[in-house]
Predicted model as a PDB file, atoms N, CA, C, CB and O in Angstrom, pLDDT in the B-factor column:
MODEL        1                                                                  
ATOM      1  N   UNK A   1      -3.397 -20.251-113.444  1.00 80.00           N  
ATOM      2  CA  UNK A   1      -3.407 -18.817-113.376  1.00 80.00           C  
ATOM      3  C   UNK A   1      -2.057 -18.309-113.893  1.00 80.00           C  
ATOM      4  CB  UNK A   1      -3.690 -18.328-111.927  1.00 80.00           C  
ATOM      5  O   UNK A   1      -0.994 -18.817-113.538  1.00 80.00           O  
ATOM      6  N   UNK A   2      -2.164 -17.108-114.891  1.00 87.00           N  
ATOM      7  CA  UNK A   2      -0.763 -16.913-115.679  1.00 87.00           C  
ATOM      8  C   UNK A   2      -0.545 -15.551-114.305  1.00 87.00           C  
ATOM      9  CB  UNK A   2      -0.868 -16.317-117.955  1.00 87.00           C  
ATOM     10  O   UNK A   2      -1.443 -14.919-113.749  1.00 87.00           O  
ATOM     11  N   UNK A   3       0.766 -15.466-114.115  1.00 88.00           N  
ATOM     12  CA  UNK A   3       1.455 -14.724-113.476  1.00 88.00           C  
ATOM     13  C   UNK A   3       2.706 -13.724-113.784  1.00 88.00           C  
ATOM     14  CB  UNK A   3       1.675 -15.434-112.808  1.00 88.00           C  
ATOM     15  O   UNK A   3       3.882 -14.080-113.720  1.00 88.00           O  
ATOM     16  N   UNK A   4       2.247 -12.377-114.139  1.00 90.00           N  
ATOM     17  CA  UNK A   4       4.081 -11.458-115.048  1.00 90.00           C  
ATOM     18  C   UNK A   4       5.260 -12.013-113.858  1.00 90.00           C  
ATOM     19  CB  UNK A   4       4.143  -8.740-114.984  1.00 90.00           C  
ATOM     20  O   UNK A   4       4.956 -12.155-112.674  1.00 90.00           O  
ATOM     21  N   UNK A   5       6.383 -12.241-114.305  1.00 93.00           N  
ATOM     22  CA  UNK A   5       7.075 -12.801-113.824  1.00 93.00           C  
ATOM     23  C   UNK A   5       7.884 -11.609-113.087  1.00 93.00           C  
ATOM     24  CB  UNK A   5       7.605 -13.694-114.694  1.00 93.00           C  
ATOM     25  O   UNK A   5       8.864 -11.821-112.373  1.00 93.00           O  
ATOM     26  N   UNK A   6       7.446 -10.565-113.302  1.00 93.00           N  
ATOM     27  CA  UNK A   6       8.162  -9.283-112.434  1.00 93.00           C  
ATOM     28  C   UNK A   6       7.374  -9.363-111.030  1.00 93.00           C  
ATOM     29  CB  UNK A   6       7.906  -7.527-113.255  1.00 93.00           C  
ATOM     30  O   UNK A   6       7.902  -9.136-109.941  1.00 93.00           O  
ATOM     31  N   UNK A   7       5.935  -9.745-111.243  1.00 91.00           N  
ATOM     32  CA  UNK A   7       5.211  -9.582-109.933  1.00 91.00           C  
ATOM     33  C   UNK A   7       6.263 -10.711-109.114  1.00 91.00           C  
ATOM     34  CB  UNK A   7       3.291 -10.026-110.008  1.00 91.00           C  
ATOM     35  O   UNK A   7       6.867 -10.139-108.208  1.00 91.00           O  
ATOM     36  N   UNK A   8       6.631 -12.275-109.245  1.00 92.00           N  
ATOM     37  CA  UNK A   8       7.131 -13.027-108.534  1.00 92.00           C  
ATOM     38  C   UNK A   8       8.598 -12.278-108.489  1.00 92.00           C  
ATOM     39  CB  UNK A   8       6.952 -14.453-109.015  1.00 92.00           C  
ATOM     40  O   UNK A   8       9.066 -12.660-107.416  1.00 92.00           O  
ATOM     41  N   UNK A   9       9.311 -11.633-108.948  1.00 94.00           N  
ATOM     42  CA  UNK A   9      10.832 -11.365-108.704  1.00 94.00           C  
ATOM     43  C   UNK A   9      10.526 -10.144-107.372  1.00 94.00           C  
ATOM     44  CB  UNK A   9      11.827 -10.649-110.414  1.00 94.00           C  
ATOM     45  O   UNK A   9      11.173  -9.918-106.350  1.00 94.00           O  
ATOM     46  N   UNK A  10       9.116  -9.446-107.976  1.00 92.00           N  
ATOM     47  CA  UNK A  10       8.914  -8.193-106.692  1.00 92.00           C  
ATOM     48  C   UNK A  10       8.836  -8.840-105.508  1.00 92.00           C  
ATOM     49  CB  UNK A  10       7.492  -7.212-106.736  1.00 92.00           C  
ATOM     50  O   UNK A  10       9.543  -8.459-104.575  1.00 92.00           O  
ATOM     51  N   UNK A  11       7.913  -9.982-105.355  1.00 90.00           N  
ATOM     52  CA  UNK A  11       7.526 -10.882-104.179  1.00 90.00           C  
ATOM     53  C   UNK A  11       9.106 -11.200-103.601  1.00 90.00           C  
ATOM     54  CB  UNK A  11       6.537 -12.433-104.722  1.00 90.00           C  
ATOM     55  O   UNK A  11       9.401 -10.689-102.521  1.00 90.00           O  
ATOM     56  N   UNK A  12      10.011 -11.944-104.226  1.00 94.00           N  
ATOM     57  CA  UNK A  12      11.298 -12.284-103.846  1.00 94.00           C  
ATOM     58  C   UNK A  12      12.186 -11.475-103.587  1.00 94.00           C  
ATOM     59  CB  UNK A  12      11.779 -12.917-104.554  1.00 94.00           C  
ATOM     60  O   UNK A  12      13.253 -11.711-103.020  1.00 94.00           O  
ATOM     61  N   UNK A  13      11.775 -10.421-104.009  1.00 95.00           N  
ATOM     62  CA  UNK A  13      12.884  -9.144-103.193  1.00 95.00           C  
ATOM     63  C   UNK A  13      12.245  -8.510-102.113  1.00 95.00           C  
ATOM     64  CB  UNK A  13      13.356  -7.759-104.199  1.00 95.00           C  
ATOM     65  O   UNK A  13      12.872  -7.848-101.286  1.00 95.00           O  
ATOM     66  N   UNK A  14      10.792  -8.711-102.071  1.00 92.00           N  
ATOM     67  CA  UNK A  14      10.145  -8.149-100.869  1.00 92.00           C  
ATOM     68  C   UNK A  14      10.725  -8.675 -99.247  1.00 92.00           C  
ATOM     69  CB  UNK A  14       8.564  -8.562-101.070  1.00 92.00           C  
ATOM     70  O   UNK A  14      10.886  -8.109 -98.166  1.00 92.00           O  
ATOM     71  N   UNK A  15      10.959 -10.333 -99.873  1.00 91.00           N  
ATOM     72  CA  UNK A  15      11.120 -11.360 -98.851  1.00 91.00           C  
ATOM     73  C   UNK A  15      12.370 -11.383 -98.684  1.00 91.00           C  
ATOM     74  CB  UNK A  15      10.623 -12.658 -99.106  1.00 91.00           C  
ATOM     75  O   UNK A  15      12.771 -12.440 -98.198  1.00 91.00           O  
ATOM     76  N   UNK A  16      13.249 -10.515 -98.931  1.00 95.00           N  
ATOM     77  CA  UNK A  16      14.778 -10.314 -99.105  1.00 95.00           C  
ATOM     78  C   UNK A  16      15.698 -11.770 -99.353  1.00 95.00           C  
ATOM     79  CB  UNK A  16      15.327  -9.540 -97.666  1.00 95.00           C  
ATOM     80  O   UNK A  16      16.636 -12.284 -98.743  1.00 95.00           O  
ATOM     81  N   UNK A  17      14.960 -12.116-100.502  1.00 95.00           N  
ATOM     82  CA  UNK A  17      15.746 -13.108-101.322  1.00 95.00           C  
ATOM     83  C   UNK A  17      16.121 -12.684-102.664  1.00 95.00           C  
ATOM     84  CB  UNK A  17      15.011 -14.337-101.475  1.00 95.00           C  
ATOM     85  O   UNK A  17      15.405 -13.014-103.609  1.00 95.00           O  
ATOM     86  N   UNK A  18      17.344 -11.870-102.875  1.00 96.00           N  
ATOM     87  CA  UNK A  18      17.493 -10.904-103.927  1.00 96.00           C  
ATOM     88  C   UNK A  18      18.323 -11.862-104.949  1.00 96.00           C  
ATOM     89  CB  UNK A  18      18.292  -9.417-103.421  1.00 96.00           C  
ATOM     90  O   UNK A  18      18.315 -11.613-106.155  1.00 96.00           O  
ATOM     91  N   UNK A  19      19.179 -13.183-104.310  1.00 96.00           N  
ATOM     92  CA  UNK A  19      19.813 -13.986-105.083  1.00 96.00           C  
ATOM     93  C   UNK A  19      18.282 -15.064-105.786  1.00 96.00           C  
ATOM     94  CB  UNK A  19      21.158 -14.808-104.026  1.00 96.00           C  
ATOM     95  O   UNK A  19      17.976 -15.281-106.958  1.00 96.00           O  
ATOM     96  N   UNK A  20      18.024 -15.246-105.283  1.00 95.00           N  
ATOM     97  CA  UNK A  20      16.518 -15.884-105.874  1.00 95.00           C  
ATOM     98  C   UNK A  20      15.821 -15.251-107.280  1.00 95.00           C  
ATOM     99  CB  UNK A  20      15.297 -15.595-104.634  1.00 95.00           C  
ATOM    100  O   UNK A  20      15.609 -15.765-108.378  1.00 95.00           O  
ATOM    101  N   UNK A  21      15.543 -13.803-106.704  1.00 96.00           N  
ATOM    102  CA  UNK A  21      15.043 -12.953-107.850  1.00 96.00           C  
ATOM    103  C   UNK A  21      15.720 -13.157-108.711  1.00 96.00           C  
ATOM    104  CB  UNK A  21      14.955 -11.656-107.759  1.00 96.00           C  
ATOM    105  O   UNK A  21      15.284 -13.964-109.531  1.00 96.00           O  
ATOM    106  N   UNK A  22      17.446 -12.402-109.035  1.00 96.00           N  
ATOM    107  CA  UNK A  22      17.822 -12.693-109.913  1.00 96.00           C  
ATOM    108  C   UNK A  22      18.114 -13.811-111.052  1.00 96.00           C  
ATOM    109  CB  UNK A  22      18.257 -12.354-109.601  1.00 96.00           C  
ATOM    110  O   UNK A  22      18.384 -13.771-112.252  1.00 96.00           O  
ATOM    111  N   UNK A  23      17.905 -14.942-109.974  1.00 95.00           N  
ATOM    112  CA  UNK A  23      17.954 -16.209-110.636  1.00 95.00           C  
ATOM    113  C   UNK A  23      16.485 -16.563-111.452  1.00 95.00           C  
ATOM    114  CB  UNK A  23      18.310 -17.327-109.476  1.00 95.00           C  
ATOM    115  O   UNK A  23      16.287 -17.156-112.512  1.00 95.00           O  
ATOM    116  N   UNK A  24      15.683 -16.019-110.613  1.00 95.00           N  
ATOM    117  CA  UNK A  24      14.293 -16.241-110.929  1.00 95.00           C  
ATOM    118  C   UNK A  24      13.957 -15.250-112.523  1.00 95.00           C  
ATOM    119  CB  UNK A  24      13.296 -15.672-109.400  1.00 95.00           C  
ATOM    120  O   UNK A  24      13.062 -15.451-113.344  1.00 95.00           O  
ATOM    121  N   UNK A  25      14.918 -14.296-112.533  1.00 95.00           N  
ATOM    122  CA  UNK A  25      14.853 -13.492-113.490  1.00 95.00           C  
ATOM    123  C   UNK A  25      15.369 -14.351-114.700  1.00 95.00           C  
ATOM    124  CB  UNK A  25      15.583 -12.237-113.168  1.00 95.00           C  
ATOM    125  O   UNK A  25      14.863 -14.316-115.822  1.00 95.00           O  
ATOM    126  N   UNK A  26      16.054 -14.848-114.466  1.00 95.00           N  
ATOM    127  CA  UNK A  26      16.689 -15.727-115.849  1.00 95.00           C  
ATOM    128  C   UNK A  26      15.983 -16.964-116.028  1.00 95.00           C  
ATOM    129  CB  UNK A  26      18.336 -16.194-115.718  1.00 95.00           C  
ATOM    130  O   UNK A  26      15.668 -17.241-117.186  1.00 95.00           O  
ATOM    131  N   UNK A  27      15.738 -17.591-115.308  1.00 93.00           N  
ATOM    132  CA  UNK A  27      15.241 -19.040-115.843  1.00 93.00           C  
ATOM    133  C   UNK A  27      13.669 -18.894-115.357  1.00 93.00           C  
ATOM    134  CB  UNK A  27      16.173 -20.574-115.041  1.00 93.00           C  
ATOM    135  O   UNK A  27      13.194 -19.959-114.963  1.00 93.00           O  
ATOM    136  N   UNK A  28      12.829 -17.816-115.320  1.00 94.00           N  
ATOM    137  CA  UNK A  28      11.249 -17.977-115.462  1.00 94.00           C  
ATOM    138  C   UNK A  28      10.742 -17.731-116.599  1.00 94.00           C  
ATOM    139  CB  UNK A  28      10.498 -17.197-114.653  1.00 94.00           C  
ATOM    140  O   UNK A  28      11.510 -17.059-117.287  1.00 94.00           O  
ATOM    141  N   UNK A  29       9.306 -18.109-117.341  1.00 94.00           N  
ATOM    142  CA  UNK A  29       9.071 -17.467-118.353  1.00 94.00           C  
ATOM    143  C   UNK A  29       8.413 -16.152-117.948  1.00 94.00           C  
ATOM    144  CB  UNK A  29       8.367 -18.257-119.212  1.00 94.00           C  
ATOM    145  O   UNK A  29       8.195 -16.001-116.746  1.00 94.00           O  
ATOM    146  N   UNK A  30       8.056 -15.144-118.827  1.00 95.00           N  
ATOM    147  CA  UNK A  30       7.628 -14.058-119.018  1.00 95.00           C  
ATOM    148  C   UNK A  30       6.682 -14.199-118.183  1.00 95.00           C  
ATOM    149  CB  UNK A  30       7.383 -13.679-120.212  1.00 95.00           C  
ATOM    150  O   UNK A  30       6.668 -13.723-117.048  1.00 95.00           O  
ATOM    151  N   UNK A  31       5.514 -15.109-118.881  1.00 94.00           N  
ATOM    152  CA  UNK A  31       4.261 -15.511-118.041  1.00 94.00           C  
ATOM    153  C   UNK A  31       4.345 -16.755-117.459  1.00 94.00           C  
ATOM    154  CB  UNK A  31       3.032 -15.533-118.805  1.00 94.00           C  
ATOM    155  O   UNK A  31       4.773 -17.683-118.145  1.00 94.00           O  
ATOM    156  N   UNK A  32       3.883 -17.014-115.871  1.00 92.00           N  
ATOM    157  CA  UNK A  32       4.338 -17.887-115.344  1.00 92.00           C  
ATOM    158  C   UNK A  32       3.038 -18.695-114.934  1.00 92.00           C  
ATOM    159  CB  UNK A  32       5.258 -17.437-114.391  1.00 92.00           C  
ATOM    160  O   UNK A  32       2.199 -18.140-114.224  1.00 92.00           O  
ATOM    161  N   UNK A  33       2.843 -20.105-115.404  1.00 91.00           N  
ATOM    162  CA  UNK A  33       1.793 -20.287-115.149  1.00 91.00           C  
ATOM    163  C   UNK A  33       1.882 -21.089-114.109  1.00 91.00           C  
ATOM    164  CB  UNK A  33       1.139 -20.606-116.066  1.00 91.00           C  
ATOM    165  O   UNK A  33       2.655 -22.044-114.194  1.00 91.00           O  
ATOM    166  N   UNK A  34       0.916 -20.829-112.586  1.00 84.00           N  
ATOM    167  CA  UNK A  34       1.537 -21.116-111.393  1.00 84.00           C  
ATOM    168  C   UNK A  34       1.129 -22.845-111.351  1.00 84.00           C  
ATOM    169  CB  UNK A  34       0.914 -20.045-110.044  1.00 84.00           C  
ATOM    170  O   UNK A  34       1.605 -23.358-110.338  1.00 84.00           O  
ATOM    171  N   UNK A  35       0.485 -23.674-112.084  1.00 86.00           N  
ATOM    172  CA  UNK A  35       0.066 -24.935-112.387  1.00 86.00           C  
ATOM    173  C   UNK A  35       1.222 -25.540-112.900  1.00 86.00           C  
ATOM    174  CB  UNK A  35      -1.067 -24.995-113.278  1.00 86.00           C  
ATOM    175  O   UNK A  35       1.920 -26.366-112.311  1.00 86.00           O  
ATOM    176  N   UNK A  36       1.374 -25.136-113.911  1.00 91.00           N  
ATOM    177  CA  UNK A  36       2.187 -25.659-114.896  1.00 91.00           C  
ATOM    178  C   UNK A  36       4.088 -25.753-114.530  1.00 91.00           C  
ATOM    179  CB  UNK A  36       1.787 -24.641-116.189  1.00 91.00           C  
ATOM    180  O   UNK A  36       4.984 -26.582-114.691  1.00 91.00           O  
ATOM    181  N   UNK A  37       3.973 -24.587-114.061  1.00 90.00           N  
ATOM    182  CA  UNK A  37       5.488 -24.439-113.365  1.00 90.00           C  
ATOM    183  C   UNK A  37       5.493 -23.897-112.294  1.00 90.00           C  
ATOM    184  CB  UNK A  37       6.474 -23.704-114.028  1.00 90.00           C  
ATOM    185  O   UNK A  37       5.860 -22.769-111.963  1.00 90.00           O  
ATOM    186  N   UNK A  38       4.779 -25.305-111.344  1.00 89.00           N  
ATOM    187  CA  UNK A  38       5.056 -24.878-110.167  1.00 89.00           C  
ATOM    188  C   UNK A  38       5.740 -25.723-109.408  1.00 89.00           C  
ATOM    189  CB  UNK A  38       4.075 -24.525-109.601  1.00 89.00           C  
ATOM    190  O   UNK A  38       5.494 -25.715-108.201  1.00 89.00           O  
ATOM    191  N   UNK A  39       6.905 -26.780-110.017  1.00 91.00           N  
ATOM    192  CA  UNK A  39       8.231 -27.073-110.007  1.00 91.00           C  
ATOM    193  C   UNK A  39       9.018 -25.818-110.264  1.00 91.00           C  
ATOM    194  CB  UNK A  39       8.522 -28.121-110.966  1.00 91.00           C  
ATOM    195  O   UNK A  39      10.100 -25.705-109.688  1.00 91.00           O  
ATOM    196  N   UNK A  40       8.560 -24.773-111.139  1.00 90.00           N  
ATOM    197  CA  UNK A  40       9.772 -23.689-111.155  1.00 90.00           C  
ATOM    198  C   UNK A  40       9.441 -22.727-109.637  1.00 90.00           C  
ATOM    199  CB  UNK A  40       9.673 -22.525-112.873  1.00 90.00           C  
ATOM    200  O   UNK A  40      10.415 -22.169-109.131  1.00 90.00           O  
ATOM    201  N   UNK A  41       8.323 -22.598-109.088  1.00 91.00           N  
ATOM    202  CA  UNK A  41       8.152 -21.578-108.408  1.00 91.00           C  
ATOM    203  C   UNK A  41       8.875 -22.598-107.056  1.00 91.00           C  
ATOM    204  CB  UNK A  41       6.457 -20.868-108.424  1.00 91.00           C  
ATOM    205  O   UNK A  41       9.687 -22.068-106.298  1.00 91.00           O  
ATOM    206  N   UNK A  42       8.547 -23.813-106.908  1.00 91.00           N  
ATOM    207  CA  UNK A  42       9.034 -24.105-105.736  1.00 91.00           C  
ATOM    208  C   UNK A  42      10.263 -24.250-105.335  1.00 91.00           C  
ATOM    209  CB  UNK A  42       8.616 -24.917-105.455  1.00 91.00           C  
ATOM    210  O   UNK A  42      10.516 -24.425-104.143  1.00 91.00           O  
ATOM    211  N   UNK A  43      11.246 -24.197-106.315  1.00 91.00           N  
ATOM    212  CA  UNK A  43      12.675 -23.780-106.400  1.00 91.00           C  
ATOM    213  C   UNK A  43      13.269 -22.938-105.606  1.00 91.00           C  
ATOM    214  CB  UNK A  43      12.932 -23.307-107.434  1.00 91.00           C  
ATOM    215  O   UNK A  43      14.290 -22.955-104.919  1.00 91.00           O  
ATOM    216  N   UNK A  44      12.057 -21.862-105.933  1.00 91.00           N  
ATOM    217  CA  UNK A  44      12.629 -20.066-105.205  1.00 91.00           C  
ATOM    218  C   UNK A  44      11.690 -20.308-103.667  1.00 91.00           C  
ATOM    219  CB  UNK A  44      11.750 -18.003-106.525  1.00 91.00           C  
ATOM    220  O   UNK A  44      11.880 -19.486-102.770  1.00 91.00           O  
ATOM    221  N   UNK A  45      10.824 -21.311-103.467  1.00 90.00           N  
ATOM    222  CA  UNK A  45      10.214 -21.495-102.054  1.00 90.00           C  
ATOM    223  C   UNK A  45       8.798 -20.838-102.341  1.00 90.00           C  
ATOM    224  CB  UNK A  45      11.142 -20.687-100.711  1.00 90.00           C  
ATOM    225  O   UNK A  45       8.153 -20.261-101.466  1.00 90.00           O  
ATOM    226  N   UNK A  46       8.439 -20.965-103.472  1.00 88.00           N  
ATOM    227  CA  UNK A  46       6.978 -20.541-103.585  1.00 88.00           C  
ATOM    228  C   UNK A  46       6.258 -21.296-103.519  1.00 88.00           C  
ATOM    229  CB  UNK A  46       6.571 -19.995-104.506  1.00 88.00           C  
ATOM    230  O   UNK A  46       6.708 -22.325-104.024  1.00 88.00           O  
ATOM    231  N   UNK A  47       5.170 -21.430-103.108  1.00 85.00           N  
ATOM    232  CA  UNK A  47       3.823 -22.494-102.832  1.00 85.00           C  
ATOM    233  C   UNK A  47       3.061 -21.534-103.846  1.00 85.00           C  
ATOM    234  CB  UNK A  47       2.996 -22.698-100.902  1.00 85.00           C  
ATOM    235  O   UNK A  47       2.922 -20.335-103.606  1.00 85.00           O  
ATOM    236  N   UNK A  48       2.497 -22.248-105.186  1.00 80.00           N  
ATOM    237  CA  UNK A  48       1.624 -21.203-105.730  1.00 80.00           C  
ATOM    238  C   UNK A  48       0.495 -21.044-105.223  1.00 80.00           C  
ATOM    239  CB  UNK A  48       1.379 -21.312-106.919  1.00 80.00           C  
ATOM    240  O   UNK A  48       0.179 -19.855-105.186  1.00 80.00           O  
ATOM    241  N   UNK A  49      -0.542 -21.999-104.656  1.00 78.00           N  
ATOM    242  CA  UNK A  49      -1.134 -21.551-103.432  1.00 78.00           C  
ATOM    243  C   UNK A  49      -1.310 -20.386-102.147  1.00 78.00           C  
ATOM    244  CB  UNK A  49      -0.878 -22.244-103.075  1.00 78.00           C  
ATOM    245  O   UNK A  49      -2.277 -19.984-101.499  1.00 78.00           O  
ATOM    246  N   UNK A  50      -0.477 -20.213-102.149  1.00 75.00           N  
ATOM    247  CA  UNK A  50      -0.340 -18.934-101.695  1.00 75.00           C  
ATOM    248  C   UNK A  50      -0.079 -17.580-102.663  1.00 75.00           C  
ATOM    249  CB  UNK A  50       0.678 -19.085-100.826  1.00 75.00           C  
ATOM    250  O   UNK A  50      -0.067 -16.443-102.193  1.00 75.00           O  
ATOM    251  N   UNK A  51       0.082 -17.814-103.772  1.00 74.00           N  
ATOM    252  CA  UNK A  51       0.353 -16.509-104.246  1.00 74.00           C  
ATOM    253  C   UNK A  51      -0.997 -15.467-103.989  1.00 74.00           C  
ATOM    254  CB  UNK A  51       0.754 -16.664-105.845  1.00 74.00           C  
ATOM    255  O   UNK A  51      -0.737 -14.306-103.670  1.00 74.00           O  
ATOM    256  N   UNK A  52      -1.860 -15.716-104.072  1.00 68.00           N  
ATOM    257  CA  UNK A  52      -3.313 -15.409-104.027  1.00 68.00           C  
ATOM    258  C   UNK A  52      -2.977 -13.665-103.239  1.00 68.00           C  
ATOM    259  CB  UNK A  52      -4.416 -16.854-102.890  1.00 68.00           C  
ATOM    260  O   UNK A  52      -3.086 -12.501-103.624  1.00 68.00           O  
ATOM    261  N   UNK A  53      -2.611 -14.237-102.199  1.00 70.00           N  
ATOM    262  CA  UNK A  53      -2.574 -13.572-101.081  1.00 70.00           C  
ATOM    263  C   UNK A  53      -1.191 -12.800-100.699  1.00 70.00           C  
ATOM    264  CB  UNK A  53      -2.946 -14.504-100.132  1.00 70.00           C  
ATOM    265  O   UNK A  53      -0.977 -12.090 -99.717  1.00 70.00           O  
ATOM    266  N   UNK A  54      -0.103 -13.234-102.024  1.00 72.00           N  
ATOM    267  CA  UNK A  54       1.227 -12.125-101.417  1.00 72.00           C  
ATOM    268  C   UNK A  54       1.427 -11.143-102.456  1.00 72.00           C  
ATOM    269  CB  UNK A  54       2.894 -12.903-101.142  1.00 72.00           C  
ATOM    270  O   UNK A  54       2.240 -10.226-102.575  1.00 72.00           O  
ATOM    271  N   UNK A  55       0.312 -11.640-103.307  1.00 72.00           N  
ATOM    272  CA  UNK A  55       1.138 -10.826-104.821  1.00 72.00           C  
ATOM    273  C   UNK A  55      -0.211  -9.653-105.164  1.00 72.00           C  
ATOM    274  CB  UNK A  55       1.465 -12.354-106.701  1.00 72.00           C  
ATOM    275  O   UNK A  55      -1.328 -10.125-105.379  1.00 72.00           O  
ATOM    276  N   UNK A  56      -0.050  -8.469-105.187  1.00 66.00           N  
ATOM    277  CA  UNK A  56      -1.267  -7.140-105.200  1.00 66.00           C  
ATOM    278  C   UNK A  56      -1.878  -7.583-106.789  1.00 66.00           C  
ATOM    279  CB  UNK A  56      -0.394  -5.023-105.137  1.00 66.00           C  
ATOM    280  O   UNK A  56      -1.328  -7.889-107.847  1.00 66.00           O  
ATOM    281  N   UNK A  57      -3.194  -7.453-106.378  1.00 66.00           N  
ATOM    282  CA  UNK A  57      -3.588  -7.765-107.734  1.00 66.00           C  
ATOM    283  C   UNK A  57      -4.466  -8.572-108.462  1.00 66.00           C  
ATOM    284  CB  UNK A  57      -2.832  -8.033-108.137  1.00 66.00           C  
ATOM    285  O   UNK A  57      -5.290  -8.320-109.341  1.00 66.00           O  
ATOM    286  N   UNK A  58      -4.008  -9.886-107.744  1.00 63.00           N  
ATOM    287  CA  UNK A  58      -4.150 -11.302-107.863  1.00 63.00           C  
ATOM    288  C   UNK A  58      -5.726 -11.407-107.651  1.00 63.00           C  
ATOM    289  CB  UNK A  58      -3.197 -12.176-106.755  1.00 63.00           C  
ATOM    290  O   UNK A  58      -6.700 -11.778-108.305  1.00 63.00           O  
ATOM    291  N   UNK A  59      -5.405 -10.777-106.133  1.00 55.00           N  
ATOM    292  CA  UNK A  59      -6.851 -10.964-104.836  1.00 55.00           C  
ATOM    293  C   UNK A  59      -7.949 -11.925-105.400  1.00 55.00           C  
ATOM    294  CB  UNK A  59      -7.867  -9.244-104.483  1.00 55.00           C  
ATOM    295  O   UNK A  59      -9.084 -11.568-105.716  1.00 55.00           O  
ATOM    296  N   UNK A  60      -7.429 -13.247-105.486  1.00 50.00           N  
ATOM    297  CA  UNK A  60      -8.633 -15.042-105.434  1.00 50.00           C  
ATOM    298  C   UNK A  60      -9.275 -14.733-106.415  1.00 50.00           C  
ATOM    299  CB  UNK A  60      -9.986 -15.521-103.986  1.00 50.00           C  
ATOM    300  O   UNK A  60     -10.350 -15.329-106.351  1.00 50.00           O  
ATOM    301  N   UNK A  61      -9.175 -13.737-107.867  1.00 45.00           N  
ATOM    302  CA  UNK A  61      -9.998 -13.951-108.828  1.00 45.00           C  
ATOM    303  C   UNK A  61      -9.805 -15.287-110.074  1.00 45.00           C  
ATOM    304  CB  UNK A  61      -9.977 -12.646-109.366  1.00 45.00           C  
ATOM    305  O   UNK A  61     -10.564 -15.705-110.949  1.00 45.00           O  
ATOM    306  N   UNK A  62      -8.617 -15.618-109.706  1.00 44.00           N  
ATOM    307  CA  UNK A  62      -8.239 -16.874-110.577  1.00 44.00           C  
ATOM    308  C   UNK A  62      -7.890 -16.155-112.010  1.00 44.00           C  
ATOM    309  CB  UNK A  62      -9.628 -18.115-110.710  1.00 44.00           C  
ATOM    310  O   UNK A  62      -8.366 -16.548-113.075  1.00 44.00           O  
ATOM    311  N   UNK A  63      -7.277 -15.399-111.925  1.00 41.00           N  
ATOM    312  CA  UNK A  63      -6.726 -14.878-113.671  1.00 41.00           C  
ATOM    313  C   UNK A  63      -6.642 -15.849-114.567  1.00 41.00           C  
ATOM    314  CB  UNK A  63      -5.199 -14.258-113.840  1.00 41.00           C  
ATOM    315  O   UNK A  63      -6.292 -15.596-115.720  1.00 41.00           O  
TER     316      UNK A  63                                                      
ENDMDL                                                                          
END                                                                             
């Protein structure tokens, strides 16, 4: 599932990890594909597994 990488920096500032975001801002791609780099998401403490359910939008359609 491809993911805009603003939705995950919104998620990380939601969770008041604002040093994360920013970091997450530089070294994610644009589109984040939660399979493929989800060595990058687990960095910032993301389970892409869960994104389903934190990120508006998403809601289990499998983009």
């Amino acid at each position: 599932m491809n993911i805009d990488k603003q939705q995950i920096i919104d998620l990380l500032k939601s969770q008041g990890k604002n040093d994360d975001a920013d970091q997450a801002r530089s070294e994610l791609p644009d589109k984040v594909d939660s399979e493929q780099d989800s060595g990058l998401l687990a960095k910032f403490g993301i389970d892409p597994k869960d994104l389903l359910g934190k990120i508006p939008g998403l809601g289990g359609f499998g983009n």
